[in-house]
C-alpha positions in Angstrom: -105.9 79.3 66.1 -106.8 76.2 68.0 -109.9 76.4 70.4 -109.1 75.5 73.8 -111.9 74.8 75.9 -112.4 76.0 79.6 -113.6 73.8 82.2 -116.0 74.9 84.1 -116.1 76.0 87.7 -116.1 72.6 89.8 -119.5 71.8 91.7 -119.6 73.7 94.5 -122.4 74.7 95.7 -121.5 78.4 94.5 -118.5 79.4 92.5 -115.8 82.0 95.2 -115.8 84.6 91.9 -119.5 84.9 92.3 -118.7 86.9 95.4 -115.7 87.9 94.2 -117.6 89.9 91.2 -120.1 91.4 94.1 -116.8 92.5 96.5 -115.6 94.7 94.1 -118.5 95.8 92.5 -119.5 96.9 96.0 -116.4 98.8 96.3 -117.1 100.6 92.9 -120.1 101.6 94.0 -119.1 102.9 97.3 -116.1 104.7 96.3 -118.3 106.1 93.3 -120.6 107.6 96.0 -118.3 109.1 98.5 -115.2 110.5 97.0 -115.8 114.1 95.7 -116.5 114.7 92.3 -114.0 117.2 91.9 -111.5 114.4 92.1 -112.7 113.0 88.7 -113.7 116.1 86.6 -115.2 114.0 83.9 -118.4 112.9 85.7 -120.9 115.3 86.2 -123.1 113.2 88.9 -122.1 110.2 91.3 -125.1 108.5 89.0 -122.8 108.4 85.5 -119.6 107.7 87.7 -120.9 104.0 89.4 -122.3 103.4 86.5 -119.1 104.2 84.3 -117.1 102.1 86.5 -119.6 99.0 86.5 -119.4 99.0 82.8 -115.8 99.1 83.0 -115.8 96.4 85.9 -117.9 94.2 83.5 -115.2 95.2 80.2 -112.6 93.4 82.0 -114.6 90.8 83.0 -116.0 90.2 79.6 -112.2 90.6 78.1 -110.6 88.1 80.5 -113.1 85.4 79.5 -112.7 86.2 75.8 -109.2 86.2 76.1 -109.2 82.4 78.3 -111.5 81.0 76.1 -109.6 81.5 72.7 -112.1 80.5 70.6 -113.3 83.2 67.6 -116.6 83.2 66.1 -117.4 85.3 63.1 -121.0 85.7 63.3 -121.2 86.3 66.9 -118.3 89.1 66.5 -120.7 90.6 63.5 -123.5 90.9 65.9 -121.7 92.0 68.9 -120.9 94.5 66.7 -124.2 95.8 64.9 -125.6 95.8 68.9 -122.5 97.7 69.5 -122.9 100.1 66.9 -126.5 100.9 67.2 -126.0 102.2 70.5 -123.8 105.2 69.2 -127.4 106.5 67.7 -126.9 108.0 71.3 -124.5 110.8 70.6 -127.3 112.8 68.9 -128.7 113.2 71.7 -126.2 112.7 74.5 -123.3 115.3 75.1 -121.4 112.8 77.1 -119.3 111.3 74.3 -116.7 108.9 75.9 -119.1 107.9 78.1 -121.3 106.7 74.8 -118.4 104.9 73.2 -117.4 103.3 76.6 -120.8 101.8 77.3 -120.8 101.1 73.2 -117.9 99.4 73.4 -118.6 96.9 76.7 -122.4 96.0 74.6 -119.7 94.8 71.9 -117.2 93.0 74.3 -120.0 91.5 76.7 -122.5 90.1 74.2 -119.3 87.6 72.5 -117.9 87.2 75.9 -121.8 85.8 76.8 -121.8 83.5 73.4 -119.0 82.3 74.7 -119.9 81.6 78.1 -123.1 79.8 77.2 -121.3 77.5 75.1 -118.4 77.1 77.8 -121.4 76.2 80.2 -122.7 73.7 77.4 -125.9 76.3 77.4 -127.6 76.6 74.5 -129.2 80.0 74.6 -132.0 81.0 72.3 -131.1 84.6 71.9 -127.7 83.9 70.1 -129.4 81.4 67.5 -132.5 82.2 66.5 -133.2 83.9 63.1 -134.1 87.5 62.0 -138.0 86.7 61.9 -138.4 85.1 65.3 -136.1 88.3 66.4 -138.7 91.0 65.8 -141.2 88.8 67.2 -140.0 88.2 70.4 -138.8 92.5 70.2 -142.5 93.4 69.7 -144.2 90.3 72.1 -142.0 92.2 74.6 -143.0 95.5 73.7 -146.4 94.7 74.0 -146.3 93.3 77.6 -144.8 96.4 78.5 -147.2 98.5 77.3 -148.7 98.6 81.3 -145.2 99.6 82.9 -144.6 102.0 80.0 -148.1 103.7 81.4 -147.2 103.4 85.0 -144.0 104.9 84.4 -145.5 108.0 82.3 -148.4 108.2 85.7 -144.8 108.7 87.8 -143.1 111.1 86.4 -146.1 113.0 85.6 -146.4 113.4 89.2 -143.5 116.1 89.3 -143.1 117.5 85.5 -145.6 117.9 82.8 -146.3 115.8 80.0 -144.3 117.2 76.9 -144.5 115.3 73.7 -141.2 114.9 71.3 -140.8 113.6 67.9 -141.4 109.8 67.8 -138.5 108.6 65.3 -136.3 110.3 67.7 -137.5 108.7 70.7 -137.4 105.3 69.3 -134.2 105.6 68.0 -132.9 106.9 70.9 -134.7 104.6 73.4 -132.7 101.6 72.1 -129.2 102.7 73.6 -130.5 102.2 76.9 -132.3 99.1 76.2 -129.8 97.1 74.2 -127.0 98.7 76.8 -128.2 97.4 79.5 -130.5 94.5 78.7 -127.0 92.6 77.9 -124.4 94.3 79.4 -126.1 93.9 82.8 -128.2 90.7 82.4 -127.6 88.8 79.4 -123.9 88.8 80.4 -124.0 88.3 83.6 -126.8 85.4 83.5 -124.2 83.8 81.1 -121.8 84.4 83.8 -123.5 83.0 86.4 -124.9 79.7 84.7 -121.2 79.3 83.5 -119.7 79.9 87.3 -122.8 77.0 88.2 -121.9 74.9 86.0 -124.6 75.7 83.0 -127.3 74.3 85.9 -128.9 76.2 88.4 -130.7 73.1 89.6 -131.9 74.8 93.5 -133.9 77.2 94.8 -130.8 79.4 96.0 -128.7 79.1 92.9 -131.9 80.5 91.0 -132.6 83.2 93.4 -128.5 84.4 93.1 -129.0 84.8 89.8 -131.9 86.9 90.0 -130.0 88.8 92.4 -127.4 89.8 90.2 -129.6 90.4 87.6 -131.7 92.8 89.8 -129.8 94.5 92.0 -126.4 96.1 90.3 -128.6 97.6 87.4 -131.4 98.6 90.0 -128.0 100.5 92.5 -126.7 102.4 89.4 -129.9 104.9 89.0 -129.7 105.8 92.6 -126.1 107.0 93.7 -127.4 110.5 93.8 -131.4 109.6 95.4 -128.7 107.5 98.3 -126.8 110.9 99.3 -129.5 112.9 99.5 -132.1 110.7 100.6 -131.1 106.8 101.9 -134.4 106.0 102.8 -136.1 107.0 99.5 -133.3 105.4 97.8 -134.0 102.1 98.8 -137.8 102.5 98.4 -137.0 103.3 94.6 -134.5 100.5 94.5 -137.6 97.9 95.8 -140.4 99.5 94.2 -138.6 99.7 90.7 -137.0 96.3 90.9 -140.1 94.4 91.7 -142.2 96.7 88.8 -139.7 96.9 86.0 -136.5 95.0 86.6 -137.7 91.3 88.1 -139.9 91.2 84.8 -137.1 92.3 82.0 -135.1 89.5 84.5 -137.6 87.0 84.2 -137.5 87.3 80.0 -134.1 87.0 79.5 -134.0 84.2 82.0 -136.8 82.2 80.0 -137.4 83.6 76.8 -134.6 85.4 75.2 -132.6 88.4 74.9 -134.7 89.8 72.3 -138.0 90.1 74.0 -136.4 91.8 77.3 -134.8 94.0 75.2 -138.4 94.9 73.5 -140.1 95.9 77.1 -136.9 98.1 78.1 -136.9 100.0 74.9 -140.9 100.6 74.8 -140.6 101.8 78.3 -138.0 104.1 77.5 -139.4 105.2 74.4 -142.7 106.1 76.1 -141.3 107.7 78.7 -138.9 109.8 75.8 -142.1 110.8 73.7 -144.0 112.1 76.6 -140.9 114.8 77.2 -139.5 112.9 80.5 
């Protein structure tokens, strides 16, 4: 197949499908939130619906780039889908199958839909070539720095359940679902998205605030659906309080180190916060 090459957005000063890609995420999230959950018997909270429907929102996304940029790359694919994959460790321990698979499947889609994004933006992006030694470096630098949060996190839940210790090798291995899942599903994509819809440049203040924004902010929304029916206010304490603590600084790593090391704090916060019971 010949490659074809996609332009990039022209120089505005920000790209209409920035706001296009918040519009309808918006909309998710609202409809996720006030039509009765009776109407979709699959979901068992408004929490796992808005967050279903982001990952598909971000599935398409990732597709429709794949699909414009016509390009194939072999050892991108293989990765996309050993990160893919490892995320179906989940069903061990998580009833909600399709939901699994889903979320496996948009880790595969979304991490070759960002190779090829970085390279569309003429990016070149640390995570996708550095080797297998500099890899579990960068996991356990991040791991390391998050040692703190981990702690701080344990201290909160603490507050309203007891302390329960599980088996480690479980927690570990269940801890890097949600770390891999999200770390580039919701910000490795989406920051390739947003450097490729600026142009591979976010040369001002604003541009490098928007992408923190949509870094930040969708990931931080999909743990509160539920917290914002039955309490608004608390909802957005948590969302500000938990976006400053633990999501600015996993944004922050993949924005300048690498993939690799944000991945390494989500996962030892979430394997923490597994072993102790919560």
């Amino acid at each position: 197949m010949k490659n074809r090459i996609i332009k990039p957005p022209k120089n505005h000063l920000v790209d209409w499908k920035y706001f296009i890609f918040w519009c309808i995420f918006i909309l998710l999230y609202v409809a996720a939130i006030i039509i009765p959950l009776e109407a979709t018997l699959h979901y068992h909270n408004f929490t796992s619906r808005a967050w279903n429907w982001t990952e598909i929102l971000i599935l398409l996304l990732a597709v429709y780039y794949i699909i414009k940029a016509g390009i194939f790359q072999w050892k991108q694919a293989a990765m996309s889908l050993l990160l893919g994959a490892t995320c179906l460790f989940s069903l061990f321990r998580d009833p909600r199958t399709a939901d699994i698979i889903v979320t496996s499947i948009c880790v595969m889609v979304s991490f070759y839909a960002a190779c090829r994004l970085y390279e569309l933006a003429d990016m070149e992006n640390v995570s996708i070539h550095i080797g297998i030694v500099k890899s579990i470096r960068s996991f356990g630098l991040g791991a390391a720095i998050s040692i703190p949060l981990a702690v701080l996190n344990i201290l909160y839940f603490s507050l309203s359940r007891q302390i329960n210790l599980r088996n480690i090798l479980s927690s570990a291995i269940f801890a890097l679902k949600p770390a891999i899942a999200e770390e580039v599903v919701f910000r490795f994509f989406l920051l390739a998205y947003a450097y490729y819809l600026f142009n591979g440049k976010a040369e001002t203040r604003f541009k490098n605030v928007l992408i923190y924004i949509l870094l930040i902010i969708p990931h931080e929304l999909l743990h509160y659906p539920d917290l914002f029916i039955k309490s608004p206010g608390l909802a957005v304490l948590m969302c500000i309080l938990n976006g400053v603590l633990f999501n600015l600084p996993m944004a922050l790593l993949m924005k300048k180190k690498n993939l690799q090391m944000a991945i390494g704090m989500h996962w030892f916060i979430d394997f923490a916060r597994f072993a102790a019971g919560f």
